[in-house]
N, C-alpha and C positions, 0 to 999 in steps of 0.2 A: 504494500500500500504506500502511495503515494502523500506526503504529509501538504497540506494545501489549505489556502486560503481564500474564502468565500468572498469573492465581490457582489454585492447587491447591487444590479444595475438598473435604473429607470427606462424602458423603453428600449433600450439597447446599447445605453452610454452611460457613462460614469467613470473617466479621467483613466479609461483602461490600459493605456499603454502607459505613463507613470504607476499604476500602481503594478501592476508586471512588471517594471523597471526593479521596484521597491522590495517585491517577494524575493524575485530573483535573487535578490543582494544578499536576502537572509537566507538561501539556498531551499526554498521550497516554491511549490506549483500554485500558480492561480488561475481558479476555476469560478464560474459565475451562475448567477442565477438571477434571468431578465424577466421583466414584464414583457407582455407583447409588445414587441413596435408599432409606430402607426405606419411603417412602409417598410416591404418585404426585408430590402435593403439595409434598413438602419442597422442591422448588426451586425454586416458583414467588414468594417474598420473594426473592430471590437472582438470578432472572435480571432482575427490573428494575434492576439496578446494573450489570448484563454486557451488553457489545456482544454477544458471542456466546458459548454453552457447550459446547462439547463435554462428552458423558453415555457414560460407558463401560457397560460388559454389568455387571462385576465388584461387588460392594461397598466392592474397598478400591483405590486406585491402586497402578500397576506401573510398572517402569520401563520396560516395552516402551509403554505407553501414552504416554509424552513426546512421543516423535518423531512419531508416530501423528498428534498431539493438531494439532501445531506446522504440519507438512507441512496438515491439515484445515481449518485456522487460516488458512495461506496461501491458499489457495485460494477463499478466503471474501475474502480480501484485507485482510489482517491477518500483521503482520510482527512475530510475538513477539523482544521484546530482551530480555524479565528474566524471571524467577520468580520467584514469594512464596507461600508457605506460613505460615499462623499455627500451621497444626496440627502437633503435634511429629512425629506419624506418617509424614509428609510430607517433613520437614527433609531427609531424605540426597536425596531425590527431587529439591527445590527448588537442592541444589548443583551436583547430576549435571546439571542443566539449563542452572545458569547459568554451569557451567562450559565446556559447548559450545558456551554464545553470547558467551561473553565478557564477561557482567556479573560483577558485585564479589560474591562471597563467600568466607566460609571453605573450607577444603580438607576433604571429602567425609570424611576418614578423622581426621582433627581432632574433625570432628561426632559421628563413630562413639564415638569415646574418652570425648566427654563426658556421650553418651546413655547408656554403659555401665558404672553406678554404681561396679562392681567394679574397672574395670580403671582408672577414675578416681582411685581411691581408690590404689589400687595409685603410680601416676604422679605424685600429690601427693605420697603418702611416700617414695616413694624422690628426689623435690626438694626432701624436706626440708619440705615446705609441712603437714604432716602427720602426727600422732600418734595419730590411729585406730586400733586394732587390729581387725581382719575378717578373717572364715573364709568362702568359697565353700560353700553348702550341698549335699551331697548326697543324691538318695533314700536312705532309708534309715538313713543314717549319721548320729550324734548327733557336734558337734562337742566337743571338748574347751574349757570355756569356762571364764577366770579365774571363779572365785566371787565375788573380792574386787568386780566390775567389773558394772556393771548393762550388757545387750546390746539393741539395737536390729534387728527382722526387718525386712527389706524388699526388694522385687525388685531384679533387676539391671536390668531395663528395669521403667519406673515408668510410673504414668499417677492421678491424681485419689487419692492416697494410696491405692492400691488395695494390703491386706494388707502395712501398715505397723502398726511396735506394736512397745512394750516386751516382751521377753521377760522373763517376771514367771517361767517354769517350762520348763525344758528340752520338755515335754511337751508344750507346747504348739507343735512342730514336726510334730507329729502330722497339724496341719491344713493344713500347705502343699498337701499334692496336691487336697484338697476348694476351697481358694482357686485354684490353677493351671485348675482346671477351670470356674471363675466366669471367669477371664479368657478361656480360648480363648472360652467363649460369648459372651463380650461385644460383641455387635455393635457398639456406638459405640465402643469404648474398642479393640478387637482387633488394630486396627492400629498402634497406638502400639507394643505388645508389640514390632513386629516378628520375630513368631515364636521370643522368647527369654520362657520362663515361668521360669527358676531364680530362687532366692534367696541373699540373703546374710546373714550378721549381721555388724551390727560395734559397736563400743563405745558406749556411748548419751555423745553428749555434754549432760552435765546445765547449762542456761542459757538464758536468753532464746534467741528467732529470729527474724531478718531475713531480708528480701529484696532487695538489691539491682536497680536495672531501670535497665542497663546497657546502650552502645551502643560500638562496639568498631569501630573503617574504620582503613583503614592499619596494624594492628596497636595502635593509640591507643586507649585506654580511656576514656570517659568515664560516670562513672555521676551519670544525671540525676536520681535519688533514691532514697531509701532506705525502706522500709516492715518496722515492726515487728510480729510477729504478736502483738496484745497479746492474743486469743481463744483458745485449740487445748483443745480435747477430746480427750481420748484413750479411744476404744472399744473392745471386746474384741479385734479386726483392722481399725482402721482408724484415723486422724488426722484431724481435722477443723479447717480453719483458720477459725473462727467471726467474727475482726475483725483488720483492719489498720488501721497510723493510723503517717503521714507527718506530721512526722519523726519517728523514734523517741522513746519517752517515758521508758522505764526505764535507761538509759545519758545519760551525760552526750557531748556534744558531741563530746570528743576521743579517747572511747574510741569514736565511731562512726568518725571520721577513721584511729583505727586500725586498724577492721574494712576501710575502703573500701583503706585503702592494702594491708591482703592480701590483698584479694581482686582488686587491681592487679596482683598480685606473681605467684599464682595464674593470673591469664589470659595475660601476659607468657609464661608458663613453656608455656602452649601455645600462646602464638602461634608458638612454635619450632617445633610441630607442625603449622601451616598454620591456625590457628587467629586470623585477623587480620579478618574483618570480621562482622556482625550484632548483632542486637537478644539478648541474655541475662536471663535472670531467675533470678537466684542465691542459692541460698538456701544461710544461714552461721549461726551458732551461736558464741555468747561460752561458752567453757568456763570458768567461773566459779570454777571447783579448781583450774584449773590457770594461769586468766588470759593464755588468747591462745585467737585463733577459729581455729574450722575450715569450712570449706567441708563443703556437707552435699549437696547438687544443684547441677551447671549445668546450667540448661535453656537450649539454642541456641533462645531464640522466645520471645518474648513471655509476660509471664506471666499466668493465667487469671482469672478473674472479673472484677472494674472493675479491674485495675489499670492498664490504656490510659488509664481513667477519671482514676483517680488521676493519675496522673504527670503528667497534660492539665493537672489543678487547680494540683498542686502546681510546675511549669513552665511552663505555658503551650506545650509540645509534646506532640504524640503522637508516642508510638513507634512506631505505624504510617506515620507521616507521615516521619517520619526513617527508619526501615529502607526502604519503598519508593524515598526520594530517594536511597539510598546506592548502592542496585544499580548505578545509569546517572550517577552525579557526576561531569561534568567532568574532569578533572586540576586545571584551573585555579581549578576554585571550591573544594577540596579546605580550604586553610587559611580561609577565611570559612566554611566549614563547622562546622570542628573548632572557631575562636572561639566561634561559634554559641552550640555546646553547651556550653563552657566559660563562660561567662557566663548559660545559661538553668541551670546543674545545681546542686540544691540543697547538693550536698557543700562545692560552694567558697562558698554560702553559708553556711554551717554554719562551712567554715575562716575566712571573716572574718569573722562574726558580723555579717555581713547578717539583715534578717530575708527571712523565710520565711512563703510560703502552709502551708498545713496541710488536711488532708481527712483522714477516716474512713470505709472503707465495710466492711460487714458481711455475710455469708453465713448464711444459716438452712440446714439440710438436713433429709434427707423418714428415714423408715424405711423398710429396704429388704424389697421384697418387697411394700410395703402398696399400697394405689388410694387416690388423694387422694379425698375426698368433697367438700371446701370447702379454700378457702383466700381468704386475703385481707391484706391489711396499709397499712390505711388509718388513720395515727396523728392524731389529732384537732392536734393542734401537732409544729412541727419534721420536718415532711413530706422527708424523702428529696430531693435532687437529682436522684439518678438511680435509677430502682428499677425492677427487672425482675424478674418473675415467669416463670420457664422452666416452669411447669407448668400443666397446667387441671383442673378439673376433672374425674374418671372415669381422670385417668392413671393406670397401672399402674406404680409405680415398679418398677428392676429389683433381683432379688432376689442382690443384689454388696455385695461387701464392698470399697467403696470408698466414697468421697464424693459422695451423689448430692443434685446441690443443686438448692434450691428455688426460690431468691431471693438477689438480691442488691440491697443500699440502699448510696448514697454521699451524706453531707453534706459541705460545706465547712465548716469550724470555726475559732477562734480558735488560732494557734500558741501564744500566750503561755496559753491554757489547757486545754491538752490531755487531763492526767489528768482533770479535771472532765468533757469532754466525751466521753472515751471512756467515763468510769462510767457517766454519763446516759443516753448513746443505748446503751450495752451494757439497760442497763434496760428503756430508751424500745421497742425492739425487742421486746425480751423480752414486755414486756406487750401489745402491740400485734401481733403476729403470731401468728394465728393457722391451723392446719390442721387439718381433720378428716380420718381413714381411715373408709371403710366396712367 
C-alpha cells in the first residue's frame, strides 16, 4: 500500500499541481477526490498531478463521500493518512477526515466558529478582543442602527466579497433577498455558503486593511507575513481587493508588530476552542479613531489569488508546502519545525529590523453579467513574474454580485521603495490591461 494524501477538490481544481509538488517533497502519493465538474474537461489539468481521482455523481462534496472515497482508494492500493483542502467549502470536511485518521488539525467545531462571521464576532467580544457592535439580520425586519456610527452588510458565511458594502441607507437592505438568491445559484461559489444565506451588519471599522498569512501547529502561532490591501474598490454590493504589497507601506513597523501581536492574542483565545493547528488568512483593520485593531475574517485556509505567491517571494516558503508537512510531522521534528518558521517569518524581521524581500501583486476584475470579447495584458517593460489570466475569450462572466476576477500579476520589488512601486505598477497595470465585452 501506497501511503497518500487526500486532496478534496471543488469541481475539478484545487491548486493541484502545488500540492503534488508539496507530497512529493514529503515522499508520499497524492490522490483526490472531486465533485463533478461543470465540463467534461475541467479535470483533465488536474488528474496529471493525481495518482488517482475519485469523481462523485454530486457537484458539491459530502460527508458521506469521505469514507466512500478512502475505502475506493484502498482498494486501488493506496492508504490515505491526511487530508487537504484549499477550498474553504471543504475545510469542516478536511477535519472530519483527519480527524478519523489521526493526522494534525484543528477541532471541526473551532472551524465552524471561525467560518461563522456572526458568532465570531460575538466570541471576540465577549474576550474582550472586540469593540464591534453587530445586529443579526432578519427578513423583513429593519434593524435599529446608531446614526452617529457608519455600518458594514455582509454574510455570515462569506465567499469572494460576495454582497459586502457600506451601508450608505437603511434601504438598501431591500436587496439582500435578490443577493441570497445570486448565491444559492452560484454554482462555483454555492458550496462555501454551506447552506447559511443570512446576513449581518456591524460597525464599519474606518482604516487601513491587512492580511495576515498565518501558520498555527501545537497551538503556536506563527505568522510568516503580513500583506496590506493598498487597492479596495468599493461597488454598489461588493468589495474589490485591487492590490496587495508585502510589507505593509502605510503603518510604520511597530504598529504592525502591534496588529501581529493581536491577532496572536485573538487565535490563542480559540485555541481554547480546539483551534490549534492550520494555515489562516486573517484579515484585521487599524481603527484609526479609536487606535487599536480589530479582526474582520478568519479564514481557516489559505488565502486567495497569488498570495501562496506572495509569501513564497517574501519567505522563501509556501504555505502549501508547510500546511501539507504539518498534517503527518513527527513529534520529534516538531521544535526544528517551529524554529523553521521563526527564523523564515517576516514579522521577526520586521521586530529586528532585519531586512526584508518585498512583492506586489494585483487583481483586475470583469463586469458581471458581461462575455469577454478580448483580453490581454502584455506590458511592453516590467513584465509580471507571475501572471494568470482565469479567463478567455467568449467567456460568459456570471451575473453575481461578488468578485469575479480576471487576472492576477505579481512583481518582486525593492523593500526600501515601496510606495514608488506600488504607485507605478498600480498605473503600469492600469494602462496596460486591457478587456473588451461584446
Amino acid at each position: 500500500m501506497k501511503k497518500a494524501i487526500l486532496l478534496l477538490m471543488h469541481q475539478g481544481k484545487s491548486y493541484t499541481e502545488e500540492v503534488a509538488a508539496a507530497t512529493a517533497g514529503l515522499g508520499l502519493t497524492l490522490v483526490a477526490l472531486s465533485s463533478r465538474p461543470e465540463t467534461p474537461g475541467a479535470l483533465e489539468a488536474s488528474r496529471r498531478h493525481v495518482a488517482q481521482c475519485v469523481v462523485t455523481e454530486e457537484p458539491v462534496l459530502c460527508s458521506g463521500d469521505l469514507d466512500k472515497a478512502v475505502r475506493e482508494l484502498a482498494d486501488q492500493g493506496y492508504r490515505v493518512e491526511a487530508a487537504l483542502a484549499s477550498f474553504e467549502g471543504y475545510r469542516l470536511l478536511m477535519a472530519e477526515l483527519n480527524d478519523r485518521l489521526g493526522a494534525r488539525d484543528s477541532a471541526e467545531g473551532a472551524l465552524r466558529l471561525c467560518l461563522d462571521k456572526y458568532e465570531l464576532r460575538h466570541h471576540l467580544f465577549a474576550e474582550g478582543l472586540s469593540e464591534v457592535r453587530l445586529h443579526r439580520l432578519a427578513p423583513g425586519v429593519t434593524p435599529e442602527l446608531d446614526p452617529s456610527a457608519r455600518w458594514f452588510v455582509k454574510p455570515v458565511r462569506g465567499a469572494s466579497s460576495f454582497g459586502t458594502f457600506v451601508l450608505n441607507d437603511v434601504g438598501d437592505l431591500a436587496d439582500l433577498p435578490a443577493i441570497q438568491e445570486q448565491m444559492r445559484a452560484d454554482r462555483r461559489m454555492k458550496a462555501i455558503f454551506m447552506d447559511r444565506y443570512d446576513f449581518l451588519v456591524e460597525e464599519y471599522v474606518e482604516g487601513p486593511e491587512f492580511s495576515f498569512e498565518t501558520l498555527v501547529l501545537d497551538g503556536r502561532v506563527h505568522h510568516l507575513c503580513v500583506h496590506e490591501k493598498a487597492r479596495v474598490e468599493r461597488l454598489a454590493r461588493t468589495t474589490l481587493e485591487g492590490m496587495s504589497v508585502s510589507p505593509p507601506v502605510s503603518l510604520d513597523p511597530e504598529l504592525v508588530l502591534e496588529g501581529a501581536d493581536y491577532v496572536t492574542c485573538c487565535l490563542e483565545s480559540l485555541a481554547r476552542q480546539g483551534l490549534t493547528a492550520g494555515v489562516f488568512h486573517i484579515e484585521v483593520k487599524y481603527w484609526e479613531s479609536r487606535k487599536r485593531w480589530e479582526i474582520i475574517e478568519i479564514n481557516p485556509r489559505m488565502g486567495g489569488s497569488l498570495i501562496n505567491a506572495s509569501v513564497e517571494t517574501v519567505t522563501g516558503y509556501s504555505l502549501l508546502d508547510l500546511w501539507t508537512e504539518t498534517l503527518l510531522l513527527p513529534d520529534a521534528e516538531r521544535d526544528a519545525f517551529h524554529d523553521r518558521l521563526t527564523r523564515a517569518s517576516q514579522l521577526e524581521a520586521l521586530r529586528t529590523g532585519a531586512p526584508t524581500r518585498a512583492a506586489v501583486f494585483l487583481s483586475k476584475y470583469g463586469e458581471k453579467g458581461r462575455t469577454v470579447d478580448t483580453i490581454r495584458f502584455e506590458p511592453p517593460t516590467r513584465p509580471p513574474r507571475i501572471l494568470r489570466v482565469h479567463v478567455a475569450e467568449g467567456t460568459e462572466l456570471d451575473a453575481s454580485d461578488r468578485g469575479i476576477c480576471l487576472m492576477d500579476a505579481l512583481w518582486d520589488v525593492a523593500a526600501d521603495d515601496l510606495d514608488a512601486e506600488t504607485a507605478f505598477l498600480d498605473r503600469h497595470a492600469t494602462e496596460h490591461f486591457h478587456v473588451r465585452y461584446r
